[in-house]
DSSP file (Angstrom, degrees, kcal/mol; ACC not computed):
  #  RESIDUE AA STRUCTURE BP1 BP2  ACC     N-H-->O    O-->H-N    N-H-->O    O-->H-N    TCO  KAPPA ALPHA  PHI   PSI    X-CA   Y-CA   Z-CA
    1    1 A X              0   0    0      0, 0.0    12,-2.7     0, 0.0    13,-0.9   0.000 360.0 360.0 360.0 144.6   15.8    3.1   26.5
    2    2 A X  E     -A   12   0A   0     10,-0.2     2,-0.4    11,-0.2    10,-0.2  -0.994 360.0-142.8-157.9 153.2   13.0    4.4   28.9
    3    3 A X  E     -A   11   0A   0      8,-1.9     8,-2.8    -2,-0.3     2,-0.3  -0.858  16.8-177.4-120.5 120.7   12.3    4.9   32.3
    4    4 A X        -     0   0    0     -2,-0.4     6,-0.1     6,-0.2    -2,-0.0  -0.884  18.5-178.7-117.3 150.0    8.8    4.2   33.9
    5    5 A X  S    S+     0   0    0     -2,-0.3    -1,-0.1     4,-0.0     5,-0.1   0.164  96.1  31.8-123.4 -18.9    7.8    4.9   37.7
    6    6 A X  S    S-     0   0    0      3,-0.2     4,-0.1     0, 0.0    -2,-0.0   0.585  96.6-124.4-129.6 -15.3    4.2    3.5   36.8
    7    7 A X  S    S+     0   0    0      2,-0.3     3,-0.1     1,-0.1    -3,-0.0   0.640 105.3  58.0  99.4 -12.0    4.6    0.9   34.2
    8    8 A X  S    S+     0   0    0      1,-0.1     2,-0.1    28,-0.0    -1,-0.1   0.628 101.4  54.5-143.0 -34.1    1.9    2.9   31.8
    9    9 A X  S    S-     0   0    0     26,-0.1    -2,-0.3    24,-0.0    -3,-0.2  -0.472  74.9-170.9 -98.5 171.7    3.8    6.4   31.5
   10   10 A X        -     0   0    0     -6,-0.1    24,-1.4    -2,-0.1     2,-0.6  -0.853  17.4-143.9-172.5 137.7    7.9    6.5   30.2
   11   11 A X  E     -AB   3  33A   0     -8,-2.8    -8,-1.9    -2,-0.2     2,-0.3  -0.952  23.0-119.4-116.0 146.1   10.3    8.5   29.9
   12   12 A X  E     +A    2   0A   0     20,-2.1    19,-4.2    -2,-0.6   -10,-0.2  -0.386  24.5 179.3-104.5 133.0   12.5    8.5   27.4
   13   13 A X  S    S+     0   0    0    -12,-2.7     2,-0.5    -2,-0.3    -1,-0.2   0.908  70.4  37.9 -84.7 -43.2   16.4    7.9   28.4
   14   14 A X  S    S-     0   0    0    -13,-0.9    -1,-0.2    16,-0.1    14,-0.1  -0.949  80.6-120.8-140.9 120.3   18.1    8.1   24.6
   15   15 A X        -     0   0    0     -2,-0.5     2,-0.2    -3,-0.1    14,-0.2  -0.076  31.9-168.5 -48.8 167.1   17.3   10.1   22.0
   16   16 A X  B     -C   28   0B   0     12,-0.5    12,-3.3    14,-0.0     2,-0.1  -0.933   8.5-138.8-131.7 173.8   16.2    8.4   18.4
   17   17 A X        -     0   0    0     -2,-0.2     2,-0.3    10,-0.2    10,-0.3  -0.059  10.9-165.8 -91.4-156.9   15.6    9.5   15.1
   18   18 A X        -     0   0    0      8,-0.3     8,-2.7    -2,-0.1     2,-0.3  -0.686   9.0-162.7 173.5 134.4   13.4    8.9   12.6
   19   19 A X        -     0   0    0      6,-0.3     2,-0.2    -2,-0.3     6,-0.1  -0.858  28.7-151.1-136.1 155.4   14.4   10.1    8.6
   20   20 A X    >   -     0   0    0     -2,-0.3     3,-1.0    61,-0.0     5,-0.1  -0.362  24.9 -77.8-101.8 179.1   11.1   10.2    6.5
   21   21 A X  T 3  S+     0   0    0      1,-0.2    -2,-0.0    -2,-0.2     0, 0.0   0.829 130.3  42.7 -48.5 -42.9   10.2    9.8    3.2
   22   22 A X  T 3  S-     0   0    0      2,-0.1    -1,-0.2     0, 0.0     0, 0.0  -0.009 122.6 -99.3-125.4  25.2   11.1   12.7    1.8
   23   23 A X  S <  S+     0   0    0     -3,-1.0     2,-0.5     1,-0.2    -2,-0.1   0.738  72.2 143.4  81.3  17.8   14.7   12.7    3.9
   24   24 A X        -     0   0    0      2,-0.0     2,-0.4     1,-0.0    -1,-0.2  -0.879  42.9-141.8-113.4 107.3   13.6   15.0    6.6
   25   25 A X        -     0   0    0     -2,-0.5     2,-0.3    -6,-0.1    -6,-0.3  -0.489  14.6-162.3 -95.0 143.7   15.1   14.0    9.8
   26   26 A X        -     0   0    0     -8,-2.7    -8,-0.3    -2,-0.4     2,-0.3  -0.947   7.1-145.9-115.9 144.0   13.3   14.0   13.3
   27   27 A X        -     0   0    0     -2,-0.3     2,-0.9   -10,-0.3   -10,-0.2  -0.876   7.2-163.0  60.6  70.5   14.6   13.9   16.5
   28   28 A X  B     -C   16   0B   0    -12,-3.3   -12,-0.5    -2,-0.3     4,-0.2  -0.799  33.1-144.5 -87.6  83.3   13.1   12.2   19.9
   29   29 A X        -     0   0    0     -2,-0.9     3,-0.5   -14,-0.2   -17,-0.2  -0.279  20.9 -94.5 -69.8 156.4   15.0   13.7   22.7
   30   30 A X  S    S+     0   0    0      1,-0.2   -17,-0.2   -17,-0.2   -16,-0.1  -0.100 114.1  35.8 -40.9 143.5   16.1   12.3   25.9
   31   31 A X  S    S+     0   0    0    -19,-4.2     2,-0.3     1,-0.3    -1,-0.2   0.738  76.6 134.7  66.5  45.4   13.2   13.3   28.2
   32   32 A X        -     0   0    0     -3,-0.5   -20,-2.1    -4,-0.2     2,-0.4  -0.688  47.8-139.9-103.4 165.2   10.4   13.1   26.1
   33   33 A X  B     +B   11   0A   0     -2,-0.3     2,-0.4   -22,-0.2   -22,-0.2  -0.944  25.1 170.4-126.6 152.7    7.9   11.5   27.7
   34   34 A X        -     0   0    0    -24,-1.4     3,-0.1    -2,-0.4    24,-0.1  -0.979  28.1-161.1-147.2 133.0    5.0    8.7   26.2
   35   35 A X        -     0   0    0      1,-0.4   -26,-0.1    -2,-0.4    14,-0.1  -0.152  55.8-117.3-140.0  69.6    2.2    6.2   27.3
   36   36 A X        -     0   0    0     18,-0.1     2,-1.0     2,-0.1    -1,-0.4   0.219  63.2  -7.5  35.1-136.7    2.4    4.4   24.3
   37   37 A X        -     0   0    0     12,-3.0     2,-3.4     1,-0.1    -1,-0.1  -0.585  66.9-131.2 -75.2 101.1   -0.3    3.8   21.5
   38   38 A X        +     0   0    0     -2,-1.0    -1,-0.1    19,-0.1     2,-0.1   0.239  49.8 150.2 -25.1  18.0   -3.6    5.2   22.7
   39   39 A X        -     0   0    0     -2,-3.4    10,-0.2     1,-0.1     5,-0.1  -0.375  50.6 -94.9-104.4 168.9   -5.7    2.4   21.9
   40   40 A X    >   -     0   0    0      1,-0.1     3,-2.1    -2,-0.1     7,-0.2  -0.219  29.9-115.1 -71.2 143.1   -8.7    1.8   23.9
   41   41 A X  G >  S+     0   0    0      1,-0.3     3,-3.5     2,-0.2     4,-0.3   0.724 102.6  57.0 -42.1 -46.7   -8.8   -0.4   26.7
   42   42 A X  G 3  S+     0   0    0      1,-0.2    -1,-0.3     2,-0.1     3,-0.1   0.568 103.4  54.4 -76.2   4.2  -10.9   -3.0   25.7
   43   43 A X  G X> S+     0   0    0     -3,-2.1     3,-3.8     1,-0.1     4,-2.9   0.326  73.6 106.1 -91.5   8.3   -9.2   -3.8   23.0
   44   44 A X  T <4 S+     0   0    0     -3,-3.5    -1,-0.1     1,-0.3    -2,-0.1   0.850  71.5  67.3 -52.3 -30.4   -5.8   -4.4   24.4
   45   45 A X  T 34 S+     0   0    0     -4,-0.3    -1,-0.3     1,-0.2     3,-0.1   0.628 114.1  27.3 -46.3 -23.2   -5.9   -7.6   24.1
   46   46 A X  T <4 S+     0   0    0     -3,-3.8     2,-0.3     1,-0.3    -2,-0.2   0.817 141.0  22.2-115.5 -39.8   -5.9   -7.3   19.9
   47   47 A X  S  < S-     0   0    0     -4,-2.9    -1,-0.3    -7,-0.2     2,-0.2  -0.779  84.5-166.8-133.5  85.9   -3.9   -3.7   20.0
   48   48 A X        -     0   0    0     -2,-0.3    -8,-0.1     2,-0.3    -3,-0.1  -0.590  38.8-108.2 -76.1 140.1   -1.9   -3.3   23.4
   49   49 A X  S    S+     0   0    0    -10,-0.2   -12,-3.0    -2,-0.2     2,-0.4   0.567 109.9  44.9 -12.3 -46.6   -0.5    0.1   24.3
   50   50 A X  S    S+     0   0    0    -14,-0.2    -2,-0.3     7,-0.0     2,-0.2  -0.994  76.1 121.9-145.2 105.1    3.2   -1.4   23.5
   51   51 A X  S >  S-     0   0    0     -2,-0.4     3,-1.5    -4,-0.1     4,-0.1  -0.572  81.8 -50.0-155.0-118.0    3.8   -3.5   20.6
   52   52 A X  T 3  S+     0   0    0      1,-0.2     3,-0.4    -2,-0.2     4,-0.1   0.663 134.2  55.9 -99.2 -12.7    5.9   -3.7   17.2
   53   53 A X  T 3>  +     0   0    0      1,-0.2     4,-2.9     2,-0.1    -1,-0.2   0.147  69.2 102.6 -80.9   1.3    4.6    0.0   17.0
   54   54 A X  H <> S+     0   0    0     -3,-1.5     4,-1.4     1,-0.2    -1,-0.2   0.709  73.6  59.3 -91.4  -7.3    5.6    1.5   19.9
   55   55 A X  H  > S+     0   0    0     -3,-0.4     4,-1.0     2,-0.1    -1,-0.2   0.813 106.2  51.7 -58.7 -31.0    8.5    3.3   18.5
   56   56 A X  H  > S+     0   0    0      2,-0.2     4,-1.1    -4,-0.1     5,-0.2   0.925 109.4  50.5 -50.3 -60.5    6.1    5.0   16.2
   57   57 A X  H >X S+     0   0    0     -4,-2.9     4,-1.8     1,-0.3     3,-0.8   0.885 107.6  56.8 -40.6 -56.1    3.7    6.0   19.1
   58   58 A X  H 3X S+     0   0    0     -4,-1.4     4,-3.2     1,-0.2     3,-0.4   0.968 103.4  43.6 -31.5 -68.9    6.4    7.3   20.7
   59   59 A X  H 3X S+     0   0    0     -4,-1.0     4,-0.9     1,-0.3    -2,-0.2   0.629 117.3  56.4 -77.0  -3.8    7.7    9.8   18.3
   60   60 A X  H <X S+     0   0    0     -4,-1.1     4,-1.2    -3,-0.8    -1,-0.3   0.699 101.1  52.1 -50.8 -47.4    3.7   10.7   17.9
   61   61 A X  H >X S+     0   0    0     -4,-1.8     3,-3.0    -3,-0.4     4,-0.7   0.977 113.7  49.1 -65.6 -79.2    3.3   11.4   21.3
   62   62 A X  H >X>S+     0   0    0     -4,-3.2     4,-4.0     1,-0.4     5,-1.0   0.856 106.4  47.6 -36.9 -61.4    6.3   13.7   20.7
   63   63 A X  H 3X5S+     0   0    0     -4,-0.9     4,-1.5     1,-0.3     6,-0.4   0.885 116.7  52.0 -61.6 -38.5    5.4   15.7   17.6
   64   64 A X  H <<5S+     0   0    0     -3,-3.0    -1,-0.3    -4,-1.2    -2,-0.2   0.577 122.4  25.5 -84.1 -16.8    1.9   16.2   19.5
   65   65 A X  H <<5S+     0   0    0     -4,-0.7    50,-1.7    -3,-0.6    -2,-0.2   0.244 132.6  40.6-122.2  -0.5    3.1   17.4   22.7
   66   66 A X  H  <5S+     0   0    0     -4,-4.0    -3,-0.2    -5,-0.4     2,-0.2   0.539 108.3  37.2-100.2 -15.6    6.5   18.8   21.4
   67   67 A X     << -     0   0    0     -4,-1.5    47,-0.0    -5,-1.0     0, 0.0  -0.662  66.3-120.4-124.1 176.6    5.9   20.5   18.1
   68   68 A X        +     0   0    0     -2,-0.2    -4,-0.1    -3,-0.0     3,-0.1   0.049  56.6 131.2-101.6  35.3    3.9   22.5   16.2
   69   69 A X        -     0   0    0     -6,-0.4    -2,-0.1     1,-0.1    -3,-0.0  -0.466  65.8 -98.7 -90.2 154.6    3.0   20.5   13.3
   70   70 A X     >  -     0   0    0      1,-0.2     4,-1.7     3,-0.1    -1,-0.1   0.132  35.5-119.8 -46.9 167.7   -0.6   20.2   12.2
   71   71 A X  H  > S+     0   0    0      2,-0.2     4,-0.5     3,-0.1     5,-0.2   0.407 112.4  61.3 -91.5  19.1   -2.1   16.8   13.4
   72   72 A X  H  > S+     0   0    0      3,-0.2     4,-2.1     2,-0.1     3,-0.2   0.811 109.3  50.5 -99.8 -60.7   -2.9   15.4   10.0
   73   73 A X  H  > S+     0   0    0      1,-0.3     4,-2.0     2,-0.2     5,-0.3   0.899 112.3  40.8 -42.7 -62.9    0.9   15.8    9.7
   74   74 A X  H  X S+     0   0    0     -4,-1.7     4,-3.0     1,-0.2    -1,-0.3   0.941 118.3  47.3 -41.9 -55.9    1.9   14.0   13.0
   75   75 A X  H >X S+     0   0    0     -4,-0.5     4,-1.5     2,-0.2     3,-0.6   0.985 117.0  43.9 -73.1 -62.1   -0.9   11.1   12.5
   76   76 A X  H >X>S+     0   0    0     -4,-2.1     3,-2.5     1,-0.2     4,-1.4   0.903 112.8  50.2 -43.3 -73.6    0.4   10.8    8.9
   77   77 A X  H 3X5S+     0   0    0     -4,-2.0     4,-1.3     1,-0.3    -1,-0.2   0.882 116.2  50.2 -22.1 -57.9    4.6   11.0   10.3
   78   78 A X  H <X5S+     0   0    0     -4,-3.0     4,-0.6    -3,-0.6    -1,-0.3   0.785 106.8  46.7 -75.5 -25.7    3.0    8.2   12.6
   79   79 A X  H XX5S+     0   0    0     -3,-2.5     4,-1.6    -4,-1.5     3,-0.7   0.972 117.3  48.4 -53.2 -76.0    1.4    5.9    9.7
   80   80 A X  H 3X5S+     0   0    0     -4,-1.4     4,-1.4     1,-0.3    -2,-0.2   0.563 111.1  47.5 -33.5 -35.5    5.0    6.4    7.8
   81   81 A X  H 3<<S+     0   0    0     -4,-1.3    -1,-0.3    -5,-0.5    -3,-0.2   0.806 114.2  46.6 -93.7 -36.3    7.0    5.4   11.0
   82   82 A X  H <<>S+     0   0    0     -3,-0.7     5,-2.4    -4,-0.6    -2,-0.2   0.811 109.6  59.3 -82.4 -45.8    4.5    2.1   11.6
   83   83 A X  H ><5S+     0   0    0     -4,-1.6     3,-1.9     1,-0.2    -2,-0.2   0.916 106.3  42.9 -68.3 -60.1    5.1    1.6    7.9
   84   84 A X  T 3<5S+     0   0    0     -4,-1.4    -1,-0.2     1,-0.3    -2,-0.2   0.518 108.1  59.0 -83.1  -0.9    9.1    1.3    8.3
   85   85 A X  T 3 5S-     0   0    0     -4,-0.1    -1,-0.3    -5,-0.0    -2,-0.2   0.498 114.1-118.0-100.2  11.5    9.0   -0.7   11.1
   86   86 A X  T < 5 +     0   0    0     -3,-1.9    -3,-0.2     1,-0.1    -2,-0.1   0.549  46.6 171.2  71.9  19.9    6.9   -3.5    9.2
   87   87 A X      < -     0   0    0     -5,-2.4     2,-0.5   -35,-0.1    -1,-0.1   0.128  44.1 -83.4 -61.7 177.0    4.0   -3.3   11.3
   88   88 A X    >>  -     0   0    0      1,-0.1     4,-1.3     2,-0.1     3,-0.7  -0.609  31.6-125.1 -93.8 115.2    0.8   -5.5    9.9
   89   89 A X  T 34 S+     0   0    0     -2,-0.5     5,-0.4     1,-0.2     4,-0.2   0.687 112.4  56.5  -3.3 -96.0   -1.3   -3.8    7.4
   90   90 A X  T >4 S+     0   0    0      1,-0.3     3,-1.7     2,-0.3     4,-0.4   0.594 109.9  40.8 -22.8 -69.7   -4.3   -4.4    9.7
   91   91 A X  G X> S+     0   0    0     -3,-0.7     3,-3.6     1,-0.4     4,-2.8   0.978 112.9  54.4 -54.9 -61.0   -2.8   -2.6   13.1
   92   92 A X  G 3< S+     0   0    0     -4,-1.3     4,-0.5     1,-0.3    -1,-0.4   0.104 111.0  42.3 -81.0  40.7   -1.4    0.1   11.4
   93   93 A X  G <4 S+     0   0    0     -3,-1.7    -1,-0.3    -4,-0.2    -2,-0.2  -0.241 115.3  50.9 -46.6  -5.6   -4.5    1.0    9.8
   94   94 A X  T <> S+     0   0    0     -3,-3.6     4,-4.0    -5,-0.4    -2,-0.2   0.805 110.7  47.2 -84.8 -52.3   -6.2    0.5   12.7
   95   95 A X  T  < S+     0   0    0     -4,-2.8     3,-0.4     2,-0.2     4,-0.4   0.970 116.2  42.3 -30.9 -88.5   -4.0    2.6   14.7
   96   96 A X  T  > S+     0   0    0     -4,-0.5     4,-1.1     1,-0.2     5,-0.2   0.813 110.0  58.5 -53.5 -40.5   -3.9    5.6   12.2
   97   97 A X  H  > S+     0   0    0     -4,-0.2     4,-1.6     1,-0.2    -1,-0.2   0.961 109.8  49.9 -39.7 -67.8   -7.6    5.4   11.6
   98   98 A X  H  X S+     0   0    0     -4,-4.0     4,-1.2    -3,-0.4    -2,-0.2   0.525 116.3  32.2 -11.3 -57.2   -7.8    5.9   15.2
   99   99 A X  H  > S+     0   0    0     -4,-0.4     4,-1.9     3,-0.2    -1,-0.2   0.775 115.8  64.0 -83.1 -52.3   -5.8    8.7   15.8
  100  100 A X  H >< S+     0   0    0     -4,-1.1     3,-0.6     1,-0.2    -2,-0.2   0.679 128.9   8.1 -12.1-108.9   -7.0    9.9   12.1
  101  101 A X  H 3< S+     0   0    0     -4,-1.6    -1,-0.2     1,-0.2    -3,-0.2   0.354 132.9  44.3 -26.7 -58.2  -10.5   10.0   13.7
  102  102 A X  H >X S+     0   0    0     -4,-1.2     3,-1.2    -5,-0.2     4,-0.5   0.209  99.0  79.5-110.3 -19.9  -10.7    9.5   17.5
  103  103 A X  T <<  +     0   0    0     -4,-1.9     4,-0.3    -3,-0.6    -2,-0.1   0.196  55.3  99.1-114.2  44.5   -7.4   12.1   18.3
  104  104 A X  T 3> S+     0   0    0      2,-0.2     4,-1.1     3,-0.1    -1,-0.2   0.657  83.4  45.9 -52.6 -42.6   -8.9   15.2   18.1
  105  105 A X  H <> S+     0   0    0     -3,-1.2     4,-0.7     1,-0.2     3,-0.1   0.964 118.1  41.2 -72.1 -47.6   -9.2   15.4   22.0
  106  106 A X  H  X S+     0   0    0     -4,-0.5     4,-1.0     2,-0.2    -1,-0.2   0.584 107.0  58.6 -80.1  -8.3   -5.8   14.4   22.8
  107  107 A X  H  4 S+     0   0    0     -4,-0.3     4,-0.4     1,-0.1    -1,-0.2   0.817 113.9  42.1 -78.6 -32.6   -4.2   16.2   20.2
  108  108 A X  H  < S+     0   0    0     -4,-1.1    -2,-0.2     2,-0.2    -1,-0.1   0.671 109.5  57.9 -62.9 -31.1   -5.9   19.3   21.9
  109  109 A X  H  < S+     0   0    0     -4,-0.7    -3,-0.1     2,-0.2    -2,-0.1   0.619 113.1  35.6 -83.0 -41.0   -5.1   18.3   25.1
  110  110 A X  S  < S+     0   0    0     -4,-1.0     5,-0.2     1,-0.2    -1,-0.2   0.641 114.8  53.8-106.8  -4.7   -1.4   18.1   24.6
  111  111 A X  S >  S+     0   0    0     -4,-0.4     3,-0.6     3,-0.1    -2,-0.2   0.494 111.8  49.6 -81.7 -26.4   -1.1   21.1   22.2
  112  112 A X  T 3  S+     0   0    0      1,-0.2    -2,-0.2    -4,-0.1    -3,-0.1   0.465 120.3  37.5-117.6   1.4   -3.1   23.1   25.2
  113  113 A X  T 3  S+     0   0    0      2,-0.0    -1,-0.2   -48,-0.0    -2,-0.1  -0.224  86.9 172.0-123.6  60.6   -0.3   21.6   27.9
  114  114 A X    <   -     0   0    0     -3,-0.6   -48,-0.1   -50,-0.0    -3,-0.1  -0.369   7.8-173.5 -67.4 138.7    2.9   21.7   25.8
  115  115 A X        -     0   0    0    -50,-1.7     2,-0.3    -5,-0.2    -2,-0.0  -0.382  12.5-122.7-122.2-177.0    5.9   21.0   27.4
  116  116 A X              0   0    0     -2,-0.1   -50,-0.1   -85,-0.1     0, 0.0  -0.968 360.0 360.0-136.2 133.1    9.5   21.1   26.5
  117  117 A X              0   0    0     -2,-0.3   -51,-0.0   -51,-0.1   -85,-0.0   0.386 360.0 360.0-108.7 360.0   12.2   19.1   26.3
């Protein structure tokens, strides 16, 4: 469950988890906060901000503006997460290319205002 005041930002009401591949379980706490899949506007229409993926995005957003793990880790963790939620070959590779590529800025951005839960 999440709580929005704008409809594009959210905060998150209940924690979730997330267990990996390799059994290592993570943790989304209540009052983390997300504004879904980065992808660029003019594509929303093919990739909106919120789709079968947006629990992954979520727990992306987190590990980039809550932890300290490298970003190849996070964007991988976010690949992995897309992966066990069945998302379509195509989007998540499109996604994780994306962030792969393109989330250099924001990965800085939210590592240089890290917040706390």
């Amino acid at each position: 469950k999440v709580s929005s005041k704008d409809g594009r930002n959210f905060v998150l009401l209940e924690s979730f988890t997330f267990v990996t591949k390799a059994g290592e379980t993570i943790t989304v706490p209540a009052g983390s906060e997300s504004d879904g899949a980065s992808t660029p506007k003019p594509i929303w229409n093919v990739l909106p901000p919120f789709g079968t993926y947006w629990p992954a995005a979520y727990l992306h957003d987190y590990l980039y503006r809550y932890t300290q793990r490298p970003k190849s880790e996070c964007d991988s963790l976010l690949n992995e997460a897309m992966e066990s939620l069945g998302v379509i070959e195509d989007e998540r590779i499109a996604i994780y290319e994306g962030v792969n590529f393109g989330g250099q800025l924001a990965f800085d951005h939210d590592r240089s205002q890290q917040q706390k839960v």
